[in-house]
C-alpha positions in Angstrom: 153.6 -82.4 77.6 153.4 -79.4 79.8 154.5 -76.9 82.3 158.0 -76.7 83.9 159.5 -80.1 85.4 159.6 -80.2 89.2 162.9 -79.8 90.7 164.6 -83.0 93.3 163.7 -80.6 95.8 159.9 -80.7 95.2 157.9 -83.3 97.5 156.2 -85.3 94.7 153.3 -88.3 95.3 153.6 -91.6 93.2 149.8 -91.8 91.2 150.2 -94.8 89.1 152.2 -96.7 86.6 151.5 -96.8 82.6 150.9 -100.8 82.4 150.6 -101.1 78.5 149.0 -99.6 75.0 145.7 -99.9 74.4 144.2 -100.1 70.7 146.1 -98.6 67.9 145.6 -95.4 68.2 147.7 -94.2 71.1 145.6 -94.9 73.9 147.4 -96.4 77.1 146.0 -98.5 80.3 147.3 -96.8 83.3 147.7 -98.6 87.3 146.3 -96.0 89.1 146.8 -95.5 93.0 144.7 -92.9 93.4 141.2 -93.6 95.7 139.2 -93.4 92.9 141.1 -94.5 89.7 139.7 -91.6 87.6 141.2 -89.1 89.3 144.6 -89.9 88.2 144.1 -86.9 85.3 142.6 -84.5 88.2 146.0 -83.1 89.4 147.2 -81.5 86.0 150.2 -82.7 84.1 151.7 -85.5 86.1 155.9 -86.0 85.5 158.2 -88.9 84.9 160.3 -90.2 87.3 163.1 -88.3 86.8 160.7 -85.3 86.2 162.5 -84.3 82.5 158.7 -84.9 81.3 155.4 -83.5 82.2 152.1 -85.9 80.4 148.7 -84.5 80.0 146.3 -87.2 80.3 143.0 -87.6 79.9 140.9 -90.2 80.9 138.5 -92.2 78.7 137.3 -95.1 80.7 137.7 -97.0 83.6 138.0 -100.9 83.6 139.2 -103.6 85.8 142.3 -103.8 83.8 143.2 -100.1 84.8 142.2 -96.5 83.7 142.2 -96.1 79.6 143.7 -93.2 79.1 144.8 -90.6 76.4 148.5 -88.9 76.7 148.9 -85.3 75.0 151.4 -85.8 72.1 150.8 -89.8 71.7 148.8 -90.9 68.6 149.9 -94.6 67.9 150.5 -97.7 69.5 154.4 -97.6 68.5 154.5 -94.3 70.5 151.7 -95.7 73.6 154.3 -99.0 74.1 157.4 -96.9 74.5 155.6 -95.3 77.7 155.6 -99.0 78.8 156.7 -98.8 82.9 156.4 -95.1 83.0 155.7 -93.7 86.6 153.7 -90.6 86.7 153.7 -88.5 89.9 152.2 -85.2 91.0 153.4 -82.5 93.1 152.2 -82.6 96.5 150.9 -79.4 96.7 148.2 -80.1 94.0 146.8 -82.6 95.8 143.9 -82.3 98.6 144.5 -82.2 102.0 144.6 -85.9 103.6 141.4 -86.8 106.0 141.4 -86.8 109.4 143.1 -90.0 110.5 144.8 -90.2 107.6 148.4 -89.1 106.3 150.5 -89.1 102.7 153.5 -91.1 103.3 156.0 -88.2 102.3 154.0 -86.1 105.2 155.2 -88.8 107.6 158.9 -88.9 106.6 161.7 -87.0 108.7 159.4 -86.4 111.6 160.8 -87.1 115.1 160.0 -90.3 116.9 159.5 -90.4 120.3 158.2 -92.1 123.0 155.5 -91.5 125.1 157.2 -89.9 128.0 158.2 -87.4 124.8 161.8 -88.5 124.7 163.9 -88.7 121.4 164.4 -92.3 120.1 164.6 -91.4 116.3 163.5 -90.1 113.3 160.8 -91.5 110.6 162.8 -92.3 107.4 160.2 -94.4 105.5 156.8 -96.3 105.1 156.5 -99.4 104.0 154.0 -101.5 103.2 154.9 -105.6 102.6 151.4 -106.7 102.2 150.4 -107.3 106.1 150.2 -103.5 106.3 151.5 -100.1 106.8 154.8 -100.0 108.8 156.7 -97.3 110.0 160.9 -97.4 109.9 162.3 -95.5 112.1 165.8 -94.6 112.0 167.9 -95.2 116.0 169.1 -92.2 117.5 172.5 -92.4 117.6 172.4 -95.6 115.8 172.4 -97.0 111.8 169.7 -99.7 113.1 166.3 -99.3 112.3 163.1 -100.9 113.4 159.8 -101.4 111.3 156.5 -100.9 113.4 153.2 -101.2 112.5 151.5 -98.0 111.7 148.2 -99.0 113.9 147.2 -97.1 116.8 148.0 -99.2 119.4 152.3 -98.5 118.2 151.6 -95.4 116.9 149.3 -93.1 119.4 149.8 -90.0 117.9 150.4 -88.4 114.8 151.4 -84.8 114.7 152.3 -83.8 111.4 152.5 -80.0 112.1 154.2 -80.0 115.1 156.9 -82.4 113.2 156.7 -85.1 115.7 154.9 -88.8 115.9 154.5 -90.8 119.5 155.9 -94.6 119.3 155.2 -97.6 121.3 158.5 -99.9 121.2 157.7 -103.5 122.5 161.0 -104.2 123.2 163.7 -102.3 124.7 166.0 -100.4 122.4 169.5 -101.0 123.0 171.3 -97.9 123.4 173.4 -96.2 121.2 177.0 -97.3 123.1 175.7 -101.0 123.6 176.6 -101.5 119.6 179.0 -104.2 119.5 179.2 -105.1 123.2 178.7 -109.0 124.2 178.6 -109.7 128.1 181.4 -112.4 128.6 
């Protein structure tokens, strides 16, 4: 266990999942997300969830069953299950710029959606991914609504994380904010 634990405010990247012990000496198999699953120990100590705990891990092995790993502190089995679940994330700022073309989700969040005649239609309030895919959710102006759309170029032209803005391509028409509710009769 090191450093200080990151504060809510900090914008923090989910890098895999302890899955399980390994052996009885405190070793632990970790789900890693990173793009190559050894580097889940190259961003320093990674926190807990909550970020009350910092783990220094170092990495033994990887194996289809997930990275085998060593956690600072942990020397048996007993103490190696009771990490069971644990998520370990990183701050974003220790991790390398994203590639061309490519984004972190947290980079993506809050930005402004809008059309391409540059018009306002929302804001960017998640990424999720259901297994077909990357989607993008963007929250209505004006509305509680939100629609899901793929996060392929063809609805999703441009993506301009510095300027704090990402162009959308809505195949339907949107109702508008004052149309909540209303039913022609």
């Amino acid at each position: 266990m090191a450093d200080a634990p990151m504060t809510d405010k900090d914008h923090r990247i989910l890098l895999g999942r302890i899955a399980t012990a390994h052996g009885i000496r405190g070793a632990v198999v970790i789900e890693s997300y990173t793009a190559d699953p050894a580097d889940i120990a190259a961003y320093g100590p990674l926190q807990s969830a909550d970020g009350s705990k910092a783990f220094a891990i170092t990495v033994e092995r990887v194996t289809p069953r997930g990275v085998i790993a060593r956690v600072a502190g942990v020397a048996d089995r007993n103490a190696a299950e009771a990490l069971r679940g644990t998520e370990l994330f990183a701050a974003r700022t220790r991790l390398p710029a994203a590639e061309d073309g490519a984004f972190y989700y947290i980079d993506l969040i809050g930005l402004r959606a809008e059309n391409p005649a540059g018009e306002l239609i929302g804001k960017v309030i998640a990424v999720q991914n259901y297994g077909a895919g990357d989607l993008l959710e963007v929250e209505l102006n004006g509305q509680r609504a939100t629609e899901l759309l793929p996060f392929t170029d063809a609805f999703v032209p441009e993506v301009d994380v510095a300027g704090g803005r990402v162009v959308v391509v809505v195949p339907l028409p949107l109702p508008a904010a004052d149309d909540e509710g209303d039913e022609a009769g």
